[in-house]
One Martini backbone bead per residue (centre of mass of N, CA, C, O) as a GRO file, in nm:
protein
  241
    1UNK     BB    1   2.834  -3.985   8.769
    2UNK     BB    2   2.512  -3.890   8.761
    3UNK     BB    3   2.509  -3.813   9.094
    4UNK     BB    4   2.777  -3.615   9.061
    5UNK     BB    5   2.645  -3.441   8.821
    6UNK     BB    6   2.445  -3.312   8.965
    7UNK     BB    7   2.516  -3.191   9.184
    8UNK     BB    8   2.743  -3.016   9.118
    9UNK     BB    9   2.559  -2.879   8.881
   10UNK     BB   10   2.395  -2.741   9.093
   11UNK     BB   11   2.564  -2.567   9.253
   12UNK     BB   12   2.654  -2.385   9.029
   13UNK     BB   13   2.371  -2.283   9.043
   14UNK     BB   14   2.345  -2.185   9.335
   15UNK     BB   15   2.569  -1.980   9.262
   16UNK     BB   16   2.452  -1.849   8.998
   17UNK     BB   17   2.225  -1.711   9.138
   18UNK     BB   18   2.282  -1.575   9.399
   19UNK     BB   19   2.468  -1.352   9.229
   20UNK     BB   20   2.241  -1.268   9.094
   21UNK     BB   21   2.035  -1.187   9.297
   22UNK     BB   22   2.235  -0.924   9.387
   23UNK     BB   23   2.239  -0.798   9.094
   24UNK     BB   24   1.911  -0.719   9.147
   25UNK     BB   25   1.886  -0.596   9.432
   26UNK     BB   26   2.075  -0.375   9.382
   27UNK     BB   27   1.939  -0.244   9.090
   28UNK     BB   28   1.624  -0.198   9.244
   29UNK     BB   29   1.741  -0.061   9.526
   30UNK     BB   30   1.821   0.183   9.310
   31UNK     BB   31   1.550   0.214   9.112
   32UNK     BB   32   1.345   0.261   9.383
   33UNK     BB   33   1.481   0.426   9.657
   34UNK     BB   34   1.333   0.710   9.577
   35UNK     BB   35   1.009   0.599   9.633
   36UNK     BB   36   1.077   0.362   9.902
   37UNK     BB   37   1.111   0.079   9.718
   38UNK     BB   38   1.379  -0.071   9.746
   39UNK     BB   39   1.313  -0.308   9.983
   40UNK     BB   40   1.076  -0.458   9.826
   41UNK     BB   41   1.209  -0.503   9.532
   42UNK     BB   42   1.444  -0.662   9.699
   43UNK     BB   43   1.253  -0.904   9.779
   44UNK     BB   44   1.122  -0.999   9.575
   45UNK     BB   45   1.389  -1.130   9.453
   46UNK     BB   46   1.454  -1.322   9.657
   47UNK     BB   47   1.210  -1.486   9.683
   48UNK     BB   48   1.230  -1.560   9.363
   49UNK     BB   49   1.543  -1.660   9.368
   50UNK     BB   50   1.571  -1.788   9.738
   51UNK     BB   51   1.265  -1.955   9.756
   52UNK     BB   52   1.112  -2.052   9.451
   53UNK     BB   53   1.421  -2.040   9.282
   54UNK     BB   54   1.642  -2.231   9.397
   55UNK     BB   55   1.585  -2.541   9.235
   56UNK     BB   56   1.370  -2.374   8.978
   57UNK     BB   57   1.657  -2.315   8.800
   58UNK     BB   58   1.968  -2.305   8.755
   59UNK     BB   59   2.009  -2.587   8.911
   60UNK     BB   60   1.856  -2.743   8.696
   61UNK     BB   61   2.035  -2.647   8.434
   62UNK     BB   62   2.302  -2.780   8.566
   63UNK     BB   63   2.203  -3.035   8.659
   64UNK     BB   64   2.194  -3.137   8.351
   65UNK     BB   65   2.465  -3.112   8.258
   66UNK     BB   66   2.617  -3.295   8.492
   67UNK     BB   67   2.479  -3.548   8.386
   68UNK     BB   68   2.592  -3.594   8.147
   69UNK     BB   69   2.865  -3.602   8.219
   70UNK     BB   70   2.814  -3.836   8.405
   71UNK     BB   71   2.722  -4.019   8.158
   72UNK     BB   72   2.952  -4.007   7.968
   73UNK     BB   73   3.167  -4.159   8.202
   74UNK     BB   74   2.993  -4.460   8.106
   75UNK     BB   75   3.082  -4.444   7.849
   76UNK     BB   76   3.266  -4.617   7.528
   77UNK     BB   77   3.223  -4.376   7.363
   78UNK     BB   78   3.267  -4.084   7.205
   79UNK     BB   79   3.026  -4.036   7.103
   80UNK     BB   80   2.820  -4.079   7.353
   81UNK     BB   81   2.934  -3.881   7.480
   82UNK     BB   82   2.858  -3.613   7.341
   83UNK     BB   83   2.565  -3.670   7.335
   84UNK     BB   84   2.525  -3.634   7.653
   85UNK     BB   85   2.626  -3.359   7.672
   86UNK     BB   86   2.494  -3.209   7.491
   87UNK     BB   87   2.197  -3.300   7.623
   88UNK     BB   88   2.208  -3.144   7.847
   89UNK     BB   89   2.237  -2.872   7.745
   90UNK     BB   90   1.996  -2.871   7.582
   91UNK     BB   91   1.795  -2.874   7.822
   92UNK     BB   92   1.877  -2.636   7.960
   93UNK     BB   93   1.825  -2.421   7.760
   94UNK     BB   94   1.493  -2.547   7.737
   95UNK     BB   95   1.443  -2.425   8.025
   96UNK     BB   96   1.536  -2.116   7.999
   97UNK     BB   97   1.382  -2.059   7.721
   98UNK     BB   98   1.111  -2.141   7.879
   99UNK     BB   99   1.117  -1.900   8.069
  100UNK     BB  100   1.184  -1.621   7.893
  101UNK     BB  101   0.933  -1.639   7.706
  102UNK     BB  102   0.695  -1.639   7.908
  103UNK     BB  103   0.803  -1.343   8.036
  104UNK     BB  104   0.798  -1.226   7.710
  105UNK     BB  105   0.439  -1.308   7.665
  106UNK     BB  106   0.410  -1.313   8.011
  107UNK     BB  107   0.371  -1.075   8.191
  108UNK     BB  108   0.389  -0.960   8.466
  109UNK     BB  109   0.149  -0.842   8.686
  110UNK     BB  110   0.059  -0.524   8.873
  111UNK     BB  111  -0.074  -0.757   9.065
  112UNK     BB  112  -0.225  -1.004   9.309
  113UNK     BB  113  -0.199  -1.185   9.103
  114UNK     BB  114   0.111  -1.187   9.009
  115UNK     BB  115   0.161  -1.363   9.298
  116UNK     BB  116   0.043  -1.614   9.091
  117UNK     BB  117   0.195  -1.630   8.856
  118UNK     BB  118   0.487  -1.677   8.972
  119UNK     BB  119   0.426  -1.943   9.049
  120UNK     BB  120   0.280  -2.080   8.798
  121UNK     BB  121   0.515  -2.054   8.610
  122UNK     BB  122   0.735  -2.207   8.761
  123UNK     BB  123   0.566  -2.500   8.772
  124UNK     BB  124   0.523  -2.508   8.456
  125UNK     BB  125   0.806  -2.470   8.335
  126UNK     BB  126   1.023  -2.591   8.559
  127UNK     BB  127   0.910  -2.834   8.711
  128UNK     BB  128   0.952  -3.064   8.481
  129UNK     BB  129   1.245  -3.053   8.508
  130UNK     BB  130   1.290  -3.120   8.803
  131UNK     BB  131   1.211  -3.344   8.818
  132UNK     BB  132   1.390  -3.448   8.578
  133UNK     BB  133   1.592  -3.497   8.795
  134UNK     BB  134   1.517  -3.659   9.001
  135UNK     BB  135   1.483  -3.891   8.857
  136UNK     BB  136   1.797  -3.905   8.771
  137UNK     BB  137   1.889  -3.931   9.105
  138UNK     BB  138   1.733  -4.191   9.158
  139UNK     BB  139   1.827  -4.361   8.956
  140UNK     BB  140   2.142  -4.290   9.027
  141UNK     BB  141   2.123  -4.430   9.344
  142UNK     BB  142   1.980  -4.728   9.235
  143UNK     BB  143   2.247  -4.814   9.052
  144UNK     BB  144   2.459  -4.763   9.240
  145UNK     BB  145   2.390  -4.926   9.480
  146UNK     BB  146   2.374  -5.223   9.338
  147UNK     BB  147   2.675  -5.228   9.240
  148UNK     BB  148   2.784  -5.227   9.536
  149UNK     BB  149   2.608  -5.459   9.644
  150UNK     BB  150   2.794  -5.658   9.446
  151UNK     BB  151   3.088  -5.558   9.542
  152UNK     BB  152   3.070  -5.657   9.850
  153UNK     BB  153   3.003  -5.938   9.782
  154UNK     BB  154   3.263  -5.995   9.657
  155UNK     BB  155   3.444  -5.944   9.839
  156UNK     BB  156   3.362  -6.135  10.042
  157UNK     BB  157   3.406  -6.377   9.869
  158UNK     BB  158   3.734  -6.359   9.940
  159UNK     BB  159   3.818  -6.308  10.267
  160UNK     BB  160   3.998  -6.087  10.338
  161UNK     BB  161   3.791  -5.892  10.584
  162UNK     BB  162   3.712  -5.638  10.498
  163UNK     BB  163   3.433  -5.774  10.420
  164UNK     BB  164   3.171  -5.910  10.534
  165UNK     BB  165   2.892  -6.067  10.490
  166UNK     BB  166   2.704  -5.953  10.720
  167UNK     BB  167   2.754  -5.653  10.659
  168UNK     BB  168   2.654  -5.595  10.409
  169UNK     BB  169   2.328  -5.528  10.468
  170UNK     BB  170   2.444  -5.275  10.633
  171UNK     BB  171   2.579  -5.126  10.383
  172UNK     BB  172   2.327  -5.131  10.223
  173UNK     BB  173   2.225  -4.940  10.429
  174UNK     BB  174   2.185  -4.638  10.609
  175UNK     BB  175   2.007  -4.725  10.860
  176UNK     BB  176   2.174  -4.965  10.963
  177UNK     BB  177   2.431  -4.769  10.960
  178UNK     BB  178   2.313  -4.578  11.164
  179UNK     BB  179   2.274  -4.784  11.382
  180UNK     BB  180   2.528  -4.892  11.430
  181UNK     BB  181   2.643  -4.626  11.530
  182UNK     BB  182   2.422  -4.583  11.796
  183UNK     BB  183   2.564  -4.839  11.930
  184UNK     BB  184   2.846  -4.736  11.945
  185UNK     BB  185   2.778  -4.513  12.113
  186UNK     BB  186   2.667  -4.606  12.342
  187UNK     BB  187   2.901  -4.792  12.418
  188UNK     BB  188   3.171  -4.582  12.315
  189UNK     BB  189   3.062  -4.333  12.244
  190UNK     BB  190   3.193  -4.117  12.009
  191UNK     BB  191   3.434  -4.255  11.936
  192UNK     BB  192   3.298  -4.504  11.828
  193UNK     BB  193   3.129  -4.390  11.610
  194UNK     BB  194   3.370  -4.268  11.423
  195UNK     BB  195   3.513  -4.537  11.395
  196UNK     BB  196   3.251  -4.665  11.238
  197UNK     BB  197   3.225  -4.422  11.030
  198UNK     BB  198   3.540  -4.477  10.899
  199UNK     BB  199   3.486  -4.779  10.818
  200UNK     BB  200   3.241  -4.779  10.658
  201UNK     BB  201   3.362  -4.591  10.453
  202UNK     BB  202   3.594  -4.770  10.367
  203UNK     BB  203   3.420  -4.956  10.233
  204UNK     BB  204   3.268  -4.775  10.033
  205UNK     BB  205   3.551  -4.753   9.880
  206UNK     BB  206   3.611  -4.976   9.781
  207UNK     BB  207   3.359  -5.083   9.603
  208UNK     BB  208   3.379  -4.834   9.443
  209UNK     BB  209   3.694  -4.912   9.311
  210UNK     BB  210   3.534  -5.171   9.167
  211UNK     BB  211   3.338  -5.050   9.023
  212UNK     BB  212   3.560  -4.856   8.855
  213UNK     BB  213   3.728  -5.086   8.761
  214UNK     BB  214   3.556  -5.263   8.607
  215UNK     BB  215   3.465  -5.013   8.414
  216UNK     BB  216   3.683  -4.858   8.315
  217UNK     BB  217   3.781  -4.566   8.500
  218UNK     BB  218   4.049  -4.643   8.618
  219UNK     BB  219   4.433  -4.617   8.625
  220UNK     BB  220   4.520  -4.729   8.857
  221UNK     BB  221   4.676  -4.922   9.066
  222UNK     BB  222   4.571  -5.227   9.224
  223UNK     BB  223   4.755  -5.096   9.506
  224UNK     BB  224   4.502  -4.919   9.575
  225UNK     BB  225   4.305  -5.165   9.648
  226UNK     BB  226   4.462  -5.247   9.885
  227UNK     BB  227   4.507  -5.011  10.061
  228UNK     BB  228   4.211  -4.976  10.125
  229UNK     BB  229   4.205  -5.284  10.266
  230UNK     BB  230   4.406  -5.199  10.467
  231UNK     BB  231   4.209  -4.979  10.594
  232UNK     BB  232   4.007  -5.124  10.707
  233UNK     BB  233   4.145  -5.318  10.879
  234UNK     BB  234   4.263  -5.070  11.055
  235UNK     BB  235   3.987  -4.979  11.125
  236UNK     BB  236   3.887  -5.276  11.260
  237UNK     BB  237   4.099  -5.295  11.501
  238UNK     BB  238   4.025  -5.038  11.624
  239UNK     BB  239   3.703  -5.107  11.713
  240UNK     BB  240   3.803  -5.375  11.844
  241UNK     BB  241   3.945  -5.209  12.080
   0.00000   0.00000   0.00000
């Protein structure tokens, strides 16, 4: 979904930024190594690589690409999917080219005010890409969120013991989730943690299961979905013991 294609998309950028940083760093401190500057020119280029532009740069482009294709793959039609997908895109160029422009246009001084351009830049030109990536992961966070949260009430609703009623709230939350493993902690030390903390993910992955079967987005078979629910009770006798 969303949440995943933009992660994955990020990543992504946050690799091809590295190498481009050290690919800057390494050519700018072989063309002032001359002049006792090479060490500077290539500080310089971490900074502004590896410290100012690590999430506003290449990572925001590439996760709106992520996000389209995130967002593609809950699409019902295939024009859906393709517009979402070239939107992204788009974005991401739109982005890019939004940065490489005023670089080019507006080029930074060789002066002590330059270190606050190159801040300026950034924040008003990738800045509101940025948000714009955040709201569509907080988005994708909380419509992810509901849709589990109404998975787990249905599992519950069944009876079958995966997921118990009084349970659902405590998985729909990251905090009381925290909470139950470190009662669990306190009670029977790291081994019941970790038990507590096996249990809870094979339940949100029964849930995760039930909601991409429910939206036609996985082809397996009903009895991935029983297995899935047999791991859960058997880790359920496991915490229990």
């Amino acid at each position: 979904d969303v949440v995943d294609g933009i992660v994955y998309g990020a990543a992504v950028g946050l690799g091809y930024n590295f190498l481009e940083s050290i690919s800057y760093m390494t050519n700018l401190y072989a063309v002032f190594a001359p002049e006792g500057a090479g060490g500077l020119a290539a500080g310089i280029q971490w900074y502004g690589r590896q410290v100012l532009g690590l999430f506003f740069g290449h990572a925001t482009y590439t996760a709106f690409i992520g996000a389209g294709v995130g967002i593609a793959r809950q699409l019902p039609s295939v024009r859906q999917k393709v517009l979402a997908i070239v939107a992204g895109f788009v974005i991401a160029i739109a982005g890019h080219f939004s940065w490489d422009a005023w670089a080019t246009i507006f080029p930074i001084q060789n002066t002590l005010f330059g270190l606050v351009e190159i801040h300026l830049r950034t924040l008003i030109m990738t800045g509101p890409f940025t948000a714009g990536v955040i709201a569509l992961l907080l988005f994708g966070i909380r419509y992810e969120g509901q849709n589990l949260l109404d998975q787990m009430r249905k599992e519950a609703a069944t009876a079958q013991g995966a997921i118990l009623p009084d349970e659902v709230p405590i998985l729909a939350s990251p905090w009381q989730r925290l909470k139950q493993r470190l009662q669990a902690l306190s009670r029977a030390g790291i081994r019941g943690y970790l038990q507590v903390s096996r249990l809870q993910t094979a339940q949100l992955d029964l849930a995760m299961e039930r909601w991409h079967r429910e939206r036609k987005e996985i082809d397996t078979p009903l009895e991935a979905e029983q297995q899935l629910r047999e791991r859960v009770m058997q880790l359920r006798h496991w915490v229990a013991a």
